[in-house]
N, C-alpha and C positions, 0 to 999 in steps of 0.2 A: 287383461293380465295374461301375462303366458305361464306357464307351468315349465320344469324343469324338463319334462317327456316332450316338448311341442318339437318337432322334426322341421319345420317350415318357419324362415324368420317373419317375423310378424312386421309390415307395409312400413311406410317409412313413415313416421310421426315422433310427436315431440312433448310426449306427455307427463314423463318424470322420467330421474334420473333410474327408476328401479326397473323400468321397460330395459332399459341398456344393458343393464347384468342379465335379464332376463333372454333381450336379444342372443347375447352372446354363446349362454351357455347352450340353447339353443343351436346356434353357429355349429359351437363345440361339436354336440352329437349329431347334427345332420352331416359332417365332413368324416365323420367316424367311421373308418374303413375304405373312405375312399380314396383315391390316388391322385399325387397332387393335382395333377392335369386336371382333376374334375371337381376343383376345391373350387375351382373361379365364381361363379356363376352366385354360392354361397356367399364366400367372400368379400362380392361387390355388392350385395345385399345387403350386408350387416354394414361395411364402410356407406352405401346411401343412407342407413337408418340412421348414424350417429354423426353424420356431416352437419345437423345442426347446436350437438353438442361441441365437435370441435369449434365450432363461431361463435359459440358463446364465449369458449375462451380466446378464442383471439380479440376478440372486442373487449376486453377487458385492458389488453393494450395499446389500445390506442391512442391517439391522442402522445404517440410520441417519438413523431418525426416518421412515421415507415405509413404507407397505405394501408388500409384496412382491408382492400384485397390482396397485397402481400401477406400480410398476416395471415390472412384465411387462407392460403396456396400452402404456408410453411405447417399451418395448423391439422391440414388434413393431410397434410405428408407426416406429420409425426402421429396422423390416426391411422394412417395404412400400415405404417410399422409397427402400433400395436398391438393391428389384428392381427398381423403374421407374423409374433413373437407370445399372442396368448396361451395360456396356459389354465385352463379350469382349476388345477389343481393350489394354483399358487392364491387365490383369493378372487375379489371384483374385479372385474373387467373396466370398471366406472375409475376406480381409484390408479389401475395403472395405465388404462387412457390419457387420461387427466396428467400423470407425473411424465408420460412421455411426449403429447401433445406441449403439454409448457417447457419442458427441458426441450424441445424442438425449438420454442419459439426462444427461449433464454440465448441459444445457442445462434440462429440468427442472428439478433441484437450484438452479441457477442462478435460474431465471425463476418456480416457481409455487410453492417449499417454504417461502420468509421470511415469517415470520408480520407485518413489515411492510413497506411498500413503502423500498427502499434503493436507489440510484443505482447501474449497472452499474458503473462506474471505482469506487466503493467497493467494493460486491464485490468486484471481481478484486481488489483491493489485501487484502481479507478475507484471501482463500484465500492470500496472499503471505506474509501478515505470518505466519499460521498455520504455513505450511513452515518460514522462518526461526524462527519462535519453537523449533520442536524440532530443529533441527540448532545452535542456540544453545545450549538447554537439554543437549544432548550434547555440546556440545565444551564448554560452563562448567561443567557439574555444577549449576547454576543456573536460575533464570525470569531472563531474560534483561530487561535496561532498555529503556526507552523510548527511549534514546539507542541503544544498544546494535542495535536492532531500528533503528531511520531507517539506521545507518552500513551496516547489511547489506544495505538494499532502494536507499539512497540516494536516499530520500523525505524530505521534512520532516516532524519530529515532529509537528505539529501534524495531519498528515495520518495518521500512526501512529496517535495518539491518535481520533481521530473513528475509523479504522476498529475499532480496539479496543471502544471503545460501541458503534457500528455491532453489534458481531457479533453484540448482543443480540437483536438484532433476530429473528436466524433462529428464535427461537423462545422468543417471551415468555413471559410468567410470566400464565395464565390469572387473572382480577378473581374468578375463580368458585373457585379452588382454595385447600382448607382449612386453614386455618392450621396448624392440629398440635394434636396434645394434646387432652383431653376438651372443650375449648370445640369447638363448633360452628360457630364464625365462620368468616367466609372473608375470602383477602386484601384485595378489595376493599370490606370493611369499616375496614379499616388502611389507606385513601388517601383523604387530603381532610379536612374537617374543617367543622363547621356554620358556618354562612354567617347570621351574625346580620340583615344588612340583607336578609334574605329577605321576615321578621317584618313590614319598615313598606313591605313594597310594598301592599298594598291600602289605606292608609296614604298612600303616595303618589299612588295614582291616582283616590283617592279628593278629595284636596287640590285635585289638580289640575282635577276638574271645580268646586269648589266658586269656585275661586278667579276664576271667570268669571264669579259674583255677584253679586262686590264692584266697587263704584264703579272709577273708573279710577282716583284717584288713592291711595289705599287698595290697589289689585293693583301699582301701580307702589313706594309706598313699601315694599311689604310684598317687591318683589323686589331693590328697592337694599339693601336692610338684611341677608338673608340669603342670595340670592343673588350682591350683590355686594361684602358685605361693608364696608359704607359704615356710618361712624357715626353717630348720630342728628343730630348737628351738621351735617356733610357735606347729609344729605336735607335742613334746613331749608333750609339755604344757595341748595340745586339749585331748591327752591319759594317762597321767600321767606318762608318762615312761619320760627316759634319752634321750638326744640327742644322746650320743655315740647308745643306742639300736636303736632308729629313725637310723642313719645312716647305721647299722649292716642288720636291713629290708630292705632298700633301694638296699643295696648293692647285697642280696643275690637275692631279685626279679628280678632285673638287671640283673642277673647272669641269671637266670632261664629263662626271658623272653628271650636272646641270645640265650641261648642252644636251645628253643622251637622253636626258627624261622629260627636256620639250620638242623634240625632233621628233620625226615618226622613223625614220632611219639615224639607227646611233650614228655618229660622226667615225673615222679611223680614228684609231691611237696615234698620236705623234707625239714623237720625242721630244725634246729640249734642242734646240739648236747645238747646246753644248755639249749633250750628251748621245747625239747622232752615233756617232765612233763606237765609244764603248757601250752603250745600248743595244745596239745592232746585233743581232747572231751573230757570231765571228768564229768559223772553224779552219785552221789552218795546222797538216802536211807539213813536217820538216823528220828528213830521214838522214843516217849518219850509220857509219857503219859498226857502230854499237848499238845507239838504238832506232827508236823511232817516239817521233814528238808528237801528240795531238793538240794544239794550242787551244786552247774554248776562250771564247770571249762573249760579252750580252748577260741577255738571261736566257736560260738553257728551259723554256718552255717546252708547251705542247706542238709549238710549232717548228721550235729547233732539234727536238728531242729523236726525230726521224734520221736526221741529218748528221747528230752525232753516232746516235748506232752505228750507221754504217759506215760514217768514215772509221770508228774500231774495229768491226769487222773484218772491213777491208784490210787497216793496218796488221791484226792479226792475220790473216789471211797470206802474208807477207813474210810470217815468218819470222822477225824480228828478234834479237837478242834477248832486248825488253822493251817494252811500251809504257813512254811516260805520258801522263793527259796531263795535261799546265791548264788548273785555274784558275790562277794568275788576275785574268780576263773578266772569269765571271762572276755579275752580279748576284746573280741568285737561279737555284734550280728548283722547277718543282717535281712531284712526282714524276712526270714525263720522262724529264730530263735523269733524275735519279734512276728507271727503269733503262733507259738508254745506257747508263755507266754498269748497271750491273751485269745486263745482257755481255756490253763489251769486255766486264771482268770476266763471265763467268764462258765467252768462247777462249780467251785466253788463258782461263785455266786448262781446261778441256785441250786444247793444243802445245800444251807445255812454256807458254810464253810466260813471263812475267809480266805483271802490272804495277804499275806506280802512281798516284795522284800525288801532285807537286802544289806548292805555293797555292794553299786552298783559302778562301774567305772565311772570317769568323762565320758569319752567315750560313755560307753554303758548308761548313766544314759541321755546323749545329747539326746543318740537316742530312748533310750525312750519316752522321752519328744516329741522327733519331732511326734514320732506315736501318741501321745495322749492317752496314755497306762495312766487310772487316777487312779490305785492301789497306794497307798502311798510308796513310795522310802526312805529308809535310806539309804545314802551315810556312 
């Protein structure tokens, strides 16, 4: 037995719980006066002597789901915290051992064991509904209801229910563990299911570069039709063309995008026999001595779009009365082409010329519009 005057803690042994208060106060006044630096040596004496108290209570949980030397790692870390939070004055050292060593282990269980991450207010409400579910099942002879369980906690079902799935949580069902029976499969063989549009992604992004090849108005019809679900009627209407021409586009891009995606070099673009003339970039110079003409004809792309800049440049550059652009001609413009008219409005602003765009396309007169291009349009 030690006495409350022993200066030295007494060897490490395991011989009742009364050695432990006995150890400590002990503890107590051998550190009495000293400075922390030279607590240590005390300290890890009294933690050796009661390393076999904290494993008794860790063995008391086991047996569910965690190692038993987990347990005893988490058990003797909530006994080092409460040597170095005792206090002689506050009572036994045994009993708040004990309330910090299991609120250590409580708290584990709690915070590091659920194999997914679950909100603490679910939890607690876990471990609640769990209590009531077997003092229910004992007083009904029964698994107790969903209603049955809300009127005992005085929660909403709906909050019953969520922690109920919740509980899965504490410990799922491994994607790697085997089904049963002579097959070899595993569960996560049995989740999910083939994903057909997997197949036209190279498909896809293969279209997607192709589709940069094609004229402007040919990538524009070819995305109102099956991106926006617009009838072939609809597209005439939007470009002023014929539905039989809408459908003759369709057909030849179709035609072109196939050939490009079993080729290893796409094919060129080519026109329509019929549609040579007016497809073509067409920029033509006609000067008078009022004003000056820029005629555009085709489609006024990436690859025409250089071509018109500078024949307006030029024209401005001339001097000119006024400067009318005739698109008359053109099928359609894209960006490029729309950068190209502004640049050429915005030198002949700058040089006091006037600008004009004449006999514009429903189409190209849309897209005007969209740009904000605020030179006056005659349609």
């Amino acid at each position: 037995m030690f006495g409350q005057t022993t200066t030295t803690t007494p060897p490490p042994t395991d011989r009742g719980l009364e050695d432990l208060d006995a150890a400590a106060l002990a503890y107590a006044a051998r550190i009495a006066g000293l400075p922390p630096e030279r607590r240590g040596e005390a300290r890890e004496d009294l933690v050796r002597f009661a390393l076999p108290f904290a494993g008794r209570l860790a063995r008391r949980y086991r047996g569910r789901g965690e190692p038993l030397e987990d347990l005893e790692q988490v058990a003797r870390l909530g006994l080092v915290n409460a040597v170095d939070r005792y206090d002689p004055e506050r009572g036994s050292f045994t009993a708040y051992a004990a309330i910090t060593i299991v609120g250590e282990i409580k708290r584990h269980f709690r915070d590091r064991t659920w194999g997914v991450h679950v909100p603490r207010r679910l939890r607690d409400l876990i471990l609640e509904v769990g209590q009531a579910t077997s003092a229910l099942t004992s007083e009904l002879s029964r698994a107790p209801s969903v209603a049955e369980l809300a009127a005992r906690l005085e929660t909403p079902e709906e909050e019953i229910l969520a922690a109920l799935e919740s509980a899965a949580g504490y410990s799922p069902a491994s994607l790697n563990a085997p089904v049963g029976g002579e097959s070899s499969a595993e569960f996560g063989d049995l989740v999910g299911e083939s994903d057909s549009d997997l197949e036209s992604v190279d498909d896809r992004v293969t279209i997607s570069g192709l589709l940069h090849r094609l004229p402007w108005r040919e990538r524009r019809i070819l995305a109102m039709r099956f991106y926006g679900n617009q009838t072939q009627a609809e597209i005439a209407a939007r470009f002023g063309i014929s539905q039989m021409h809408v459908s003759r586009l369709l057909s030849r891009a179709l035609t072109w995008l196939r050939q490009a995606m079993l080729a290893d070099t796409p094919p060129p673009w080519q026109n329509g026999a019929a549609e040579t003339e007016t497809a073509r970039n067409r920029i033509v110079v006609k000067r008078t001595a009022e004003r000056t003409v820029v005629e555009v004809g085709g489609e006024i792309d990436r690859d025409g779009a250089d071509q018109l800049r500078r024949t307006m440049l030029e024209a401005v550059a001339g001097q000119p009365r006024e400067l009318v652009v005739d698109l008359d001609g053109a099928g359609g413009v894209d960006a490029g082409g729309i950068a190209a008219l502004v640049a050429g409005r915005d030198a002949a602003i700058r040089t006091g010329v006037p600008v004009r765009l004449t006999r514009v396309q429903p189409a190209v007169g849309r897209s005007l519009a969209a740009a904000g291009l605020p030179a006056p349009v005659d349609a």
